[in-house]
Structure formats: C-alpha cells, structure tokens
N, C-alpha and C positions, 0 to 999 in steps of 0.2 A: 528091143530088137537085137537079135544074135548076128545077123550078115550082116558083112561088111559092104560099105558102097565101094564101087568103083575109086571112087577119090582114096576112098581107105585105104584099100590097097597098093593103090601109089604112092601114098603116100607111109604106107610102110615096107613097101621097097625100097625106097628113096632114104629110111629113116636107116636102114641098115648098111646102107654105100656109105665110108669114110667120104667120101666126099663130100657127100650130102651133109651125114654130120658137123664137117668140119663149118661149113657155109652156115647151120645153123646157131657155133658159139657168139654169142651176145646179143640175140635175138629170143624175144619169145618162141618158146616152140609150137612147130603147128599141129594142134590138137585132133582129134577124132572126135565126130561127134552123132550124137544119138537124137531121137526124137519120138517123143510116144504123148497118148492123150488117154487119158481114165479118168476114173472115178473111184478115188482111194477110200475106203472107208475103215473103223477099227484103229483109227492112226494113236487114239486117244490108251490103250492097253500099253501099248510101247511105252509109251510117256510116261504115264502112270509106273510100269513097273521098272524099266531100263531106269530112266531120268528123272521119276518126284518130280516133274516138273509141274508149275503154277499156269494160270486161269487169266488171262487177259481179253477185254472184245474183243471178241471172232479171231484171236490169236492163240488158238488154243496150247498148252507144252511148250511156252517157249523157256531157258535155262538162263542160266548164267553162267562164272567160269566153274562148271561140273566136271567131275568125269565120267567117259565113259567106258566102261569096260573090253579090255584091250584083247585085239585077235591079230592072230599072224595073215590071215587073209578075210575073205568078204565074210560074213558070221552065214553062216548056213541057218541059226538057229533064229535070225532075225526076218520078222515077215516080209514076205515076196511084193518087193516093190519093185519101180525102176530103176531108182536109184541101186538099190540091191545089185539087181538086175547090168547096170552098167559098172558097176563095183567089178562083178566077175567077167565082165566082158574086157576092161580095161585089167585086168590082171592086178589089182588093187592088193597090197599086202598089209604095210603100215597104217594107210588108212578105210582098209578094208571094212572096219566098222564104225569109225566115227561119221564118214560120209554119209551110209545110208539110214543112220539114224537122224543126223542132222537135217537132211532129205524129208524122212518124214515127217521128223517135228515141225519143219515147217511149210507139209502141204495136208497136217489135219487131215478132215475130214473133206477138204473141196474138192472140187473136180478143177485139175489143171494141167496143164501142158509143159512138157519138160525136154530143157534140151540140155546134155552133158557137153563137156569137152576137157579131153584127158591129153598126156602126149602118149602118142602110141608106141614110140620105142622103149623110151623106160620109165614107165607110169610110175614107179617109185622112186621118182629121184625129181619130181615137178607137181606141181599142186593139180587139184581137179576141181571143178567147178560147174554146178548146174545152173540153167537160169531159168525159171519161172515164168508162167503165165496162170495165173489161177480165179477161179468162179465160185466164191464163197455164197453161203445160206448159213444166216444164222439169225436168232433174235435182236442181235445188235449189228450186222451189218449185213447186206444182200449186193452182189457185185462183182464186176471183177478187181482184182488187184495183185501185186507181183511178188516175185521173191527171187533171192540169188542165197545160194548154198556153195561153201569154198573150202579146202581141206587140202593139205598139207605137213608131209612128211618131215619131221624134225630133225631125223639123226635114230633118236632113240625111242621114234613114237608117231604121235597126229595132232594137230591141232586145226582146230574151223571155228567159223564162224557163221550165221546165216542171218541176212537182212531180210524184214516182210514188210514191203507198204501196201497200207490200204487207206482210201481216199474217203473219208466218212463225208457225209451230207451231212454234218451238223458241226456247230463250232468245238475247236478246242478245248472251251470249259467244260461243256458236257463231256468228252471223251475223258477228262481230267477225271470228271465224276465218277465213271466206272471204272477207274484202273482198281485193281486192288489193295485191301485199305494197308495204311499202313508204307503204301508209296510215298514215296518224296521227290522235290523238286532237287536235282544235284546241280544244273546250272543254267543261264539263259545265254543261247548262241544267236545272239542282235534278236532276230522275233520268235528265234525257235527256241523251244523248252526243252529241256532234256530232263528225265525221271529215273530213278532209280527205282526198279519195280521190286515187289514184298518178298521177302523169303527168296533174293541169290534170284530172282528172276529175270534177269540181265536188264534193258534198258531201253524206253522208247524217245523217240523225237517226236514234237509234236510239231508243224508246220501248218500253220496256218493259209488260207488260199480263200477269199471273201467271207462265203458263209459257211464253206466247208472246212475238214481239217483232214489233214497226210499224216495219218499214223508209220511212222515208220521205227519198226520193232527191229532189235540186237541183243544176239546173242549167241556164247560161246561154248565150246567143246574141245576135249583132248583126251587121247587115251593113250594106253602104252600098246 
C-alpha cells in the first residue's frame, strides 16, 4: 500500500516539529505501518539464486549467518513483494535489500498477512520490522503459523534476523526426523532443543506442547 493513513501523516508532521522530536529521545519511536494479504508465490528462485539457502519442513530458504548482496537503496532488481514494496515506501537505503529478502525468505511460498513498521522520520537511523501471519500447504505441514522479520542499520551496512513458528501436530522426535541430515543437537534449554541445521542453515527450537511440537526456526542476514 502507497497512501498514507491519516495517522501517518500526523504523525510525520509531528516527526518533523523539534518539539516533537525532542519528547521522542529515549523512547521507542513511533513507527508507520502497513498491511497487505496475498499469495506470494516463486519465493523459492530468490533463495536459490540470492541465498543457497537449504530445505527444512515447510520452512523453505531459511540461512544462517550469509550475506547478502549490499545496495544503497530498495534493490529494484529483487521481486515485487510487499516487503519490497514497504522498503520503498519507508525510504529504506542501508537496509534496502537485506529486509526484503529476509521478508521473503521467510514467507516462501504461503499465503500471509503482513504488517511492517518503520520510523517515519529517519528510517535509516532505527530498525524495521515486519510481523507475520501466514497459511502454509505443504506435504509436511498444512496450517497457519507466524513469523517476525527485523533489520537494522549498523553504521556501515544491515543486519536481521527472522523468527518462523510453526505448531506441527506431531511430536518433536518426528520433526527431529525430518530436519536435514547431518543436523545436530547444539544444546537443551530445560525441555526445548535447540539444532544446529546442515550447511550454515541457521537454527531451530523445538518446544514441545502434549502431542504436538512448536518448530520455531532462526536465522540470520547482513549486507553492506
């Protein structure tokens, strides 16, 4: 979405009065926000060619600590997402393209709901972050389940991260079973597991809930 709400606009009046300003140091700032619902498909090309990234249940691309190929502003030449799409809406420079990659990597191929929130006065000088609602189809899971995408201007660059849970109907061992081979166990946090996935593919928790199990997947990015 290109127009701004009513709030927006007030609140980037408001971002531009020193006064305003001033009231805002040591406070989170208050961000602009967006909201769109599709059906992203092709998310798997990115992946593949941007990030070599690896193959986990119904998680498709997710990385580890990669990089990614650094732009001064939103990548034009990266497909038209929302994230994209909010990238250039928020005036995004340093993390013009780690966001909306990181964005896709972690909404695949599902159909989900996304809402950003940037600060609107100087989107390069404060992190940005989207948050997730998504409706996965796959052969190993069918459902909804969420995700948060977060990025951040270093100085001389971007760095993010993106969390994806998904709530499987079946225990932990099974889900154990299908990670990709060559995973390991890195530590136990009291009943959750934590995994180090194959080939630099960052890292899941597994939390168990009776008979089901909370996959919740991590992983990282940075570019210049």
């Amino acid at each position: 979405m290109t127009q701004q709400s009513i709030r927006d606009r007030i609140m980037s009046r408001a971002a531009a009065a020193p006064d305003a300003a001033k009231r805002d140091v040591g406070v989170a700032p208050r961000p602009g926000q967006r909201m769109v619902l599709l059906s992203l498909l092709g998310a798997a090309v990115l992946v593949a060619a941007v990030l070599g990234a690896t193959q986990i249940p119904a998680v498709r691309g997710f990385l580890g600590r990669q990089a990614v190929p650094g732009a001064t502003a939103a990548d034009p030449q990266l497909p038209e997402t929302p994230f994209l799409a909010h990238a250039r809406e928020a005036g995004l420079k340093a993390c013009g393209t780690v966001f909306p990659v990181l964005g896709q990597l972690l909404s695949g191929s599902a159909q989900y709901s996304i809402q950003s929130h940037w600060n609107t006065a100087e989107p390069d000088k404060h992190a940005v972050h989207s948050v997730l609602g998504l409706n996965i189809t796959s052969p190993d899971y069918s459902g909804p389940a969420a995700g948060i995408v977060y990025a951040a201007p270093t100085g001389t660059g971007c760095e993010g991260a993106l969390v994806r849970v998904v709530p499987y109907q079946k225990s932990c061992d099974a889900v154990v079973a299908a990670l990709p081979q060559d995973s390991s166990l890195a530590t136990n946090l009291g009943a959750v597991r934590v995994y180090d996935l194959a080939n630099g593919g960052g890292q899941v928790m597994l939390l168990p809930s009776e008979a089901t199990c909370v996959a919740i997947s991590v992983a990282q990015a940075a570019g210049s």
